[in-house]
VEXSE-438043 format. One line per field, with one value per residue (C-alpha): y, z negated, x; residue in three letters. Coordinates in steps of 0.02 Angstrom, whole numbers, plus 50000, padded with zeros to 5 digits. Each point is the difference from the previous one (the first is absolute). Layout:
% residues N
north = (Y:...)
up = (Z:...)
east = (X:...)
aa = (ALA:...)
//
This chain:
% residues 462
north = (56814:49944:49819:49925:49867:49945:49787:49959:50073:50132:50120:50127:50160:50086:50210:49993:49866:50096:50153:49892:49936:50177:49976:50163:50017:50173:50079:49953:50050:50176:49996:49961:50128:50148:49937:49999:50193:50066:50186:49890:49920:49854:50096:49876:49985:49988:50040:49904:49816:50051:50105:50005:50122:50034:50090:50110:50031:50134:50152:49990:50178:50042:50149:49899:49860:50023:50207:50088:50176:50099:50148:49928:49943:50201:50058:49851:50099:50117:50034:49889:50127:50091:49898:49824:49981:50146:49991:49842:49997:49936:49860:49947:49833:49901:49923:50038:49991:49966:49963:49806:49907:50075:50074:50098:49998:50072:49856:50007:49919:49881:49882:49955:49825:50088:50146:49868:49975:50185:49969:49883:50118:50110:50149:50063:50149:50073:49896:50056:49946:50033:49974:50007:49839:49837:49892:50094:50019:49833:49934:50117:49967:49844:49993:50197:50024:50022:50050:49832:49817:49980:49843:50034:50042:49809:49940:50115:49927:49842:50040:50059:49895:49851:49865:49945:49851:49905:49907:50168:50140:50182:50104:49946:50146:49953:50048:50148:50090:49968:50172:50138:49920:49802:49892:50144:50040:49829:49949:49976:50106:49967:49908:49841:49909:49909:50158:50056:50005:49835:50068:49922:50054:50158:50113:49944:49837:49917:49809:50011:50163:49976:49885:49838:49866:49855:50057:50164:49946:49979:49851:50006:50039:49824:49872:49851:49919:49935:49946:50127:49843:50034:50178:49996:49893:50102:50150:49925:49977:50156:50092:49882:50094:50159:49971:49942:50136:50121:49924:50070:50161:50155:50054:49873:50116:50007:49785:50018:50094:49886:49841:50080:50032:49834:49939:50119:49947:49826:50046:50114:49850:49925:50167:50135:49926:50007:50159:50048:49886:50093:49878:49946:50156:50036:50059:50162:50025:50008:50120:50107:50006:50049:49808:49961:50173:50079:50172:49924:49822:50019:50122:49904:49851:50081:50064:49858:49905:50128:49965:49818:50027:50140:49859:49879:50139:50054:50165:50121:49982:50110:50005:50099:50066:50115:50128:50169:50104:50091:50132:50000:49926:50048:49983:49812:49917:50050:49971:49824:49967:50078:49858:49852:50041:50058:49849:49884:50127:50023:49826:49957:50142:49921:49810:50046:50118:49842:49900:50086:50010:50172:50039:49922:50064:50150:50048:50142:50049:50118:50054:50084:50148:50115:50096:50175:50112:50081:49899:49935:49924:50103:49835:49933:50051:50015:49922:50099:49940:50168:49931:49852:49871:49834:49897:49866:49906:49882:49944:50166:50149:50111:49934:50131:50140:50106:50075:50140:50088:50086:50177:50046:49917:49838:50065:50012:49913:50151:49919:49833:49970:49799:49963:49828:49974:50023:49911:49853:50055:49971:49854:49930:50061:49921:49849:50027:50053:50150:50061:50066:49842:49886:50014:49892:50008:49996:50079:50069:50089:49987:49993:50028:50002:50177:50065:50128:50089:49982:49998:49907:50073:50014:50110:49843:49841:49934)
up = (46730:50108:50011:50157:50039:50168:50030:49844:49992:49873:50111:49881:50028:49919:50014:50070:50128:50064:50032:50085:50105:50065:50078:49946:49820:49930:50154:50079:49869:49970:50193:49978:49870:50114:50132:49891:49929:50186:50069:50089:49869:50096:50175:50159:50086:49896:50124:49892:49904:49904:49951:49981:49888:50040:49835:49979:49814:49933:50118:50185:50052:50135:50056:50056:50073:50098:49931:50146:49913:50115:49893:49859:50093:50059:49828:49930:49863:49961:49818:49986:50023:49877:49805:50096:49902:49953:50038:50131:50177:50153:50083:50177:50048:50054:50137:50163:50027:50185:50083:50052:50102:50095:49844:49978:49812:49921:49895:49930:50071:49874:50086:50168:49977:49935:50121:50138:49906:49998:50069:49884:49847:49924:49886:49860:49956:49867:49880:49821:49815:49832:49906:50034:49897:50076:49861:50035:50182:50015:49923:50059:50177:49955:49879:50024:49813:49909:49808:49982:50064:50162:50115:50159:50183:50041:49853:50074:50166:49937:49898:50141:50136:49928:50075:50185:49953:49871:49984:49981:49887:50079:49909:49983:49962:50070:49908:49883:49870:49848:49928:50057:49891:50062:49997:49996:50207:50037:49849:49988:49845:49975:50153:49998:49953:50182:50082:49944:50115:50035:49953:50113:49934:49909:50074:50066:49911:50085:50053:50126:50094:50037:50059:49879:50040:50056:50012:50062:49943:49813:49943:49820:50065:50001:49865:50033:49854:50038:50145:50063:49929:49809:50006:50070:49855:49858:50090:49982:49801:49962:50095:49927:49829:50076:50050:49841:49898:50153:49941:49828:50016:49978:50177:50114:50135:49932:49994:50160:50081:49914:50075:50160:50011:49955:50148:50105:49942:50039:50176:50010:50017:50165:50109:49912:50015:50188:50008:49896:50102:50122:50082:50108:50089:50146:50032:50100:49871:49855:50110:50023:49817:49945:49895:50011:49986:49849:49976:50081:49928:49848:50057:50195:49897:49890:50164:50096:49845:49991:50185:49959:49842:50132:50130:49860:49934:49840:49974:49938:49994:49919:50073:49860:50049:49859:49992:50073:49846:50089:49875:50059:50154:50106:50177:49943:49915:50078:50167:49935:49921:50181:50070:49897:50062:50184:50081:49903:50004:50182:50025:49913:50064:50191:49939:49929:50170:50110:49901:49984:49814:50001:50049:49850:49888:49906:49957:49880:49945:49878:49809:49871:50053:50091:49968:49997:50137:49891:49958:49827:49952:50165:50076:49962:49982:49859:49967:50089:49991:50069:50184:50067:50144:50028:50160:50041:50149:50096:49965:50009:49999:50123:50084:50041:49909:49839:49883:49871:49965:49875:50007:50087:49888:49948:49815:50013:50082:50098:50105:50008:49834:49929:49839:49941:49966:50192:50032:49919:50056:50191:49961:49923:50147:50136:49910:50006:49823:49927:49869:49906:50013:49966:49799:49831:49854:49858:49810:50058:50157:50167:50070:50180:50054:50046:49831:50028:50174:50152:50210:50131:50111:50153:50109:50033:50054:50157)
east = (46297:49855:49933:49908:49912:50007:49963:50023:50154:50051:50115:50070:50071:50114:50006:50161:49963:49855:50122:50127:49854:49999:50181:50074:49934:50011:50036:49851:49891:50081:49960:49809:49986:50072:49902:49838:50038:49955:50068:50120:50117:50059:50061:49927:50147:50183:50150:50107:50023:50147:50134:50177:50090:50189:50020:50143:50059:50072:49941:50056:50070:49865:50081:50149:49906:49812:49980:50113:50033:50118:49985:50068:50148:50009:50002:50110:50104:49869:49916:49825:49859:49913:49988:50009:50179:50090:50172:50004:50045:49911:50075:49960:49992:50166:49905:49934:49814:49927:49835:49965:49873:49841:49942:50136:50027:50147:50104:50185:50146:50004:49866:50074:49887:49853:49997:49952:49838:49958:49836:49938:50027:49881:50101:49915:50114:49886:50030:49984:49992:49962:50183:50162:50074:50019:49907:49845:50015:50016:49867:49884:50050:49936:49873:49908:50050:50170:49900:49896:50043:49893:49979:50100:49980:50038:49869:49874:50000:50010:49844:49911:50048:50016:50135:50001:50144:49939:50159:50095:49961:49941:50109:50186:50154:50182:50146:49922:50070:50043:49968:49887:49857:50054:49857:49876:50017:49931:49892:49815:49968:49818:49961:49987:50170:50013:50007:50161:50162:50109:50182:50104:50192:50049:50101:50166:49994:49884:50074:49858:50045:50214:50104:50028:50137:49885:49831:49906:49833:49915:50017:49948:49801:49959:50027:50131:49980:49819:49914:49860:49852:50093:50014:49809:49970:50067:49936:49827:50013:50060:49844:49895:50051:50002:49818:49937:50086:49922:49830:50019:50057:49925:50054:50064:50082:50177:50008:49918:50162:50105:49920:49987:50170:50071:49883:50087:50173:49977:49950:50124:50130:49937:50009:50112:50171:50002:49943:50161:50148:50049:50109:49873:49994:50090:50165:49944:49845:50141:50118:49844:49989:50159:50001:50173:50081:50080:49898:49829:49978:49903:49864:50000:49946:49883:49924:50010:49907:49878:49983:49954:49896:49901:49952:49934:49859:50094:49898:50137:50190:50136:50161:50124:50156:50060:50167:49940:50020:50140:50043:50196:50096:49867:50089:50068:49863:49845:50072:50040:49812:49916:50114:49944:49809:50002:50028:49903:49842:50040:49986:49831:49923:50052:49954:49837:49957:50054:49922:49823:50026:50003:49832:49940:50129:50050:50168:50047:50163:50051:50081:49912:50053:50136:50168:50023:50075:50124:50183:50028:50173:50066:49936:49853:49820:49872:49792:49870:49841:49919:50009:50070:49979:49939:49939:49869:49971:49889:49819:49898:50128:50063:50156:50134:49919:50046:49878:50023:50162:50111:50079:50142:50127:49888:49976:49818:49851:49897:49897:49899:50049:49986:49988:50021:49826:49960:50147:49901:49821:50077:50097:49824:49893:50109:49985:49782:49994:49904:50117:49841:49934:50133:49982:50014:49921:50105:49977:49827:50052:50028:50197:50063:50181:49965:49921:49880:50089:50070:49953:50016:50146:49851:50139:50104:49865:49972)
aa = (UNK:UNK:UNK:UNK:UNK:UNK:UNK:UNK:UNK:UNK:UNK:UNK:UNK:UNK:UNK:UNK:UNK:UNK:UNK:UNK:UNK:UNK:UNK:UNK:UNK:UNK:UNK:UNK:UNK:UNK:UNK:UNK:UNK:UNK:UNK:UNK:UNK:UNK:UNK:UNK:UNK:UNK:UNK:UNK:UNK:UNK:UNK:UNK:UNK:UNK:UNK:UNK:UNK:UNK:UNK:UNK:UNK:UNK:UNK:UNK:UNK:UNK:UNK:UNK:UNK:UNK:UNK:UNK:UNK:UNK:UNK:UNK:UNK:UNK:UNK:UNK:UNK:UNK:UNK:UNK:UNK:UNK:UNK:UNK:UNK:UNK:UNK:UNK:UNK:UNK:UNK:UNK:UNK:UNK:UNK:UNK:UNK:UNK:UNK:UNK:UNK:UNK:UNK:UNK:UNK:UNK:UNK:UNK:UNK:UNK:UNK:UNK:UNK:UNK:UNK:UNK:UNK:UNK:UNK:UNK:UNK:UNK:UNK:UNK:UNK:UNK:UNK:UNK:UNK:UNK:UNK:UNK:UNK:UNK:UNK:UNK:UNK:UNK:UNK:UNK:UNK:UNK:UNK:UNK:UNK:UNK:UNK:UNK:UNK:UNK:UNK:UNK:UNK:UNK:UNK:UNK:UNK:UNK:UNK:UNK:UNK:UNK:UNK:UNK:UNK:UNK:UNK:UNK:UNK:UNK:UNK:UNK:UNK:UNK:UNK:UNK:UNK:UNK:UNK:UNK:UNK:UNK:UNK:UNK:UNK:UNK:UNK:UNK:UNK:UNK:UNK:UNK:UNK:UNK:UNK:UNK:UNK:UNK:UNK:UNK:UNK:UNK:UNK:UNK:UNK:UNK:UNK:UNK:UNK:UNK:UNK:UNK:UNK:UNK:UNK:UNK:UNK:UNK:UNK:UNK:UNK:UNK:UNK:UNK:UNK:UNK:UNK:UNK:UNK:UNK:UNK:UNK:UNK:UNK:UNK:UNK:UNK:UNK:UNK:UNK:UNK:UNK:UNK:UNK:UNK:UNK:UNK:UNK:UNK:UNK:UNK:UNK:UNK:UNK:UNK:UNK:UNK:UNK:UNK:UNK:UNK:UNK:UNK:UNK:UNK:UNK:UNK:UNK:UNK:UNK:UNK:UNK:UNK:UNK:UNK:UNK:UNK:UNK:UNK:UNK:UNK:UNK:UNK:UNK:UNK:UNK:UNK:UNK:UNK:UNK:UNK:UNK:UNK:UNK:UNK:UNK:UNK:UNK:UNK:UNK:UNK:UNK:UNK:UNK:UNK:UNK:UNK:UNK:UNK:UNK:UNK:UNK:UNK:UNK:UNK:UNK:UNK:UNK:UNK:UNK:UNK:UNK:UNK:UNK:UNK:UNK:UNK:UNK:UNK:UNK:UNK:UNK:UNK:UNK:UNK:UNK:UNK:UNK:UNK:UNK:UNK:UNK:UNK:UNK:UNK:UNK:UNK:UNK:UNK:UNK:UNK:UNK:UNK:UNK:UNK:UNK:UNK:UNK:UNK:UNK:UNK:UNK:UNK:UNK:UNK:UNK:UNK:UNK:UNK:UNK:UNK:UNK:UNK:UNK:UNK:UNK:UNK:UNK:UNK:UNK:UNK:UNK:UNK:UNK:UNK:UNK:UNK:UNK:UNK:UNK:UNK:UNK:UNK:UNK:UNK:UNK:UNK:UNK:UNK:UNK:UNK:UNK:UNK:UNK:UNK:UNK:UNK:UNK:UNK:UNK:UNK:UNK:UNK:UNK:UNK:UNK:UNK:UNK:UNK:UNK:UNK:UNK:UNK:UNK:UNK:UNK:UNK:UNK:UNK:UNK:UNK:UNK:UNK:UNK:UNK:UNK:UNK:UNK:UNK:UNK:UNK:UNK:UNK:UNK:UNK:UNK:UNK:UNK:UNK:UNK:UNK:UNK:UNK:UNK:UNK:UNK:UNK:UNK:UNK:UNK:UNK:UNK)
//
């Protein structure tokens, strides 16, 4: 704690007020530090202000969705080649694939909606990653690590960016999963506590994300019980314990987070529920989204919310929308899940371009990983994380373009292969961070979100 005297006043201030006096805290500091290492850490001009994650779980079959393989329709029946798995069949894809927009690119019929956006999307079609299993997929899709608890991608950015909203938080995760490591794809791990992921819902039972009988916004944010000068009050006692157990301990940062986000909660109240009641937007803005319909509701208002939470400066935003782990009923069920997304992505992707949004935002979408060409359960496909696809779009990427590519039946990325790692060194770049640079010390070493690999994908920026 430092003590001033200024006109006979003592001013004192405390080591967290001085960081708050900063206006974005950690963020900014982690900032000043890459800045300070030189060899161009902190890139001069970021294309993007934030990201939002449409993230598939449980393994979206590429090769029946954005990965047009007409030889493995030709040779649909046929033994898989060579020791890829002895004794299965090739099975072609259902669906017809065509070419959309002035781009060109090849997408399945199963996104009439999303087809109109052709040009916005960037296809990365060599996709690939380390293990087959969804658990560690998952959480290395999000975190760069499935052996050891690591902060993730949304906590990184966070970190580095700091917030832009400071009546919202910069990292907040809509309707994710219960399993596939839970709370570890949007925790903090060893960043500070305050950088972890706001979990709005979890999975489909989420009061904020379907249709309720009386309400379609949250109303359990705020307090009713006491006025916002008694919660303020109470508020204020507690931190003042906080602070003076902060003073006495060995390290403060932990209490630190923990103060900080109680701060953050009671801001929280004034600004987040309208960003979540959807019944003040418009009758054609709700059509657009699907909000209203049976198979498009849920993920049109996740996307409609993440939208809303976009335009406010939250810094990252996961939008979950789980059930592609199509091991059977192939023809029924993934036709059904590509119909619960394509109009509600379709739809933000348009807002966002009318709006302007898009030029400052990235969108990604993807699973943590792909199926495999051959049948399984005479209907159905299995995990195959040897090549995959997954799309971004807007702020800095090439519009209408696809990079890399599998073989001829989509069980192997061949060329312009993407691992996760420069999945996340591009994701980080866009956003003006060094993914080098952008470290932590914790247990005497330095941490990144992309370990000790990974490139920027140079092939696809503007």
């Amino acid at each position: 704690m430092m003590k001033m005297n200024k006109n006979n006043a003592d001013l004192v201030l405390s080591r967290r007020d001085a960081l708050r006096a900063t206006t974005a805290g950690f963020g900014w500091l982690a900032l000043k530090g890459m800045a300070s290492a030189g060899t161009g850490s902190l890139l001069p001009v970021p294309r993007a202000k934030r990201v939002i994650f449409l993230c598939m779980a449980g393994g979206p079959s590429h090769v029946d969705t954005f990965d047009y393989k007409p030889q493995l329709s030709r040779d649909d029946g046929k033994g898989a080649p060579g020791d890829y798995r002895r004794g299965a069949s090739l099975l072609g894809s259902p669906w017809s694939f065509s070419q959309h927009g002035e781009s060109g690119l090849w997408m399945s019929e199963l996104f009439p909606n999303l087809a109109t956006q052709s040009d916005k999307l960037c296809m990365l079609h060599g996709m690939h990653t380390d293990v087959p299993a969804h658990p560690q997929a998952f959480i290395r899709m999000h975190t760069g690590s499935s052996q050891f608890v690591r902060p993730s991608m949304g906590s990184w950015i966070h970190h580095g960016l700091g917030t832009a909203n400071e009546n919202l938080p910069a990292f907040v995760t809509l309707n994710p999963p219960s399993g596939q490591g839970g709370a570890q794809n949007y925790g903090s791990a060893f960043l500070p506590a305050q950088t972890q992921g706001l979990r709005i819902g979890i999975e489909r039972e989420s009061r904020v994300l379907r249709r309720d009988a009386g309400s379609e916004s949250v109303s359990n944010i705020s307090s009713s019980r006491r006025s916002a000068e008694a919660q303020r009050r109470q508020l204020d006692l507690v931190q003042a314990l906080n602070r003076k157990r902060a003073s006495r301990a060995e390290d403060e940062r932990a209490i630190e987070g923990v103060i900080e986000s109680y701060e953050l909660a009671f801001k929280m109240q004034a600004e987040l529920p309208g960003l979540l009641d959807l019944s003040r937007e418009s009758e054609r803005t709700r059509q657009a989204y699907g909000i209203g319909e049976e198979e498009t509701d849920g993920f049109g208002r996740q996307c409609l919310i993440a939208r809303n939470l976009a335009a406010q400066g939250v810094r990252f935003i996961e939008v979950n929308q789980g059930g592609w782990d199509h091991h059977r009923n192939l023809r029924e069920e993934l036709a059904a899940s590509c119909r619960t997304i394509d109009k509600p992505i379709a739809a933000l992707l348009d807002d966002l371009g009318r709006s302007g949004l898009l030029e400052e935002t990235l969108v990604i979408w993807g699973g943590e990983f792909g199926r495999t060409p051959y049948g399984q359960s005479s209907d159905g496909r299995d995990h195959n994380n040897r090549g995959y696809t997954s799309w971004m779009a807007g702020a800095g990427v090439r519009g209408g373009y696809a990079h890399g590519a599998t073989d001829e039946y989509g069980i192997e990325a061949v060329e312009g292969r993407v691992s996760t790692n420069d999945w996340h060194a591009t994701v980080l770049h866009l956003l003006g961070l060094d993914h080098e640079q952008l470290t932590f010390n914790h247990a005497g070493r330095d941490f990144r979100l992309t370990d000790v690999s990974g490139s920027v994908i140079k092939e696809i920026l503007t």
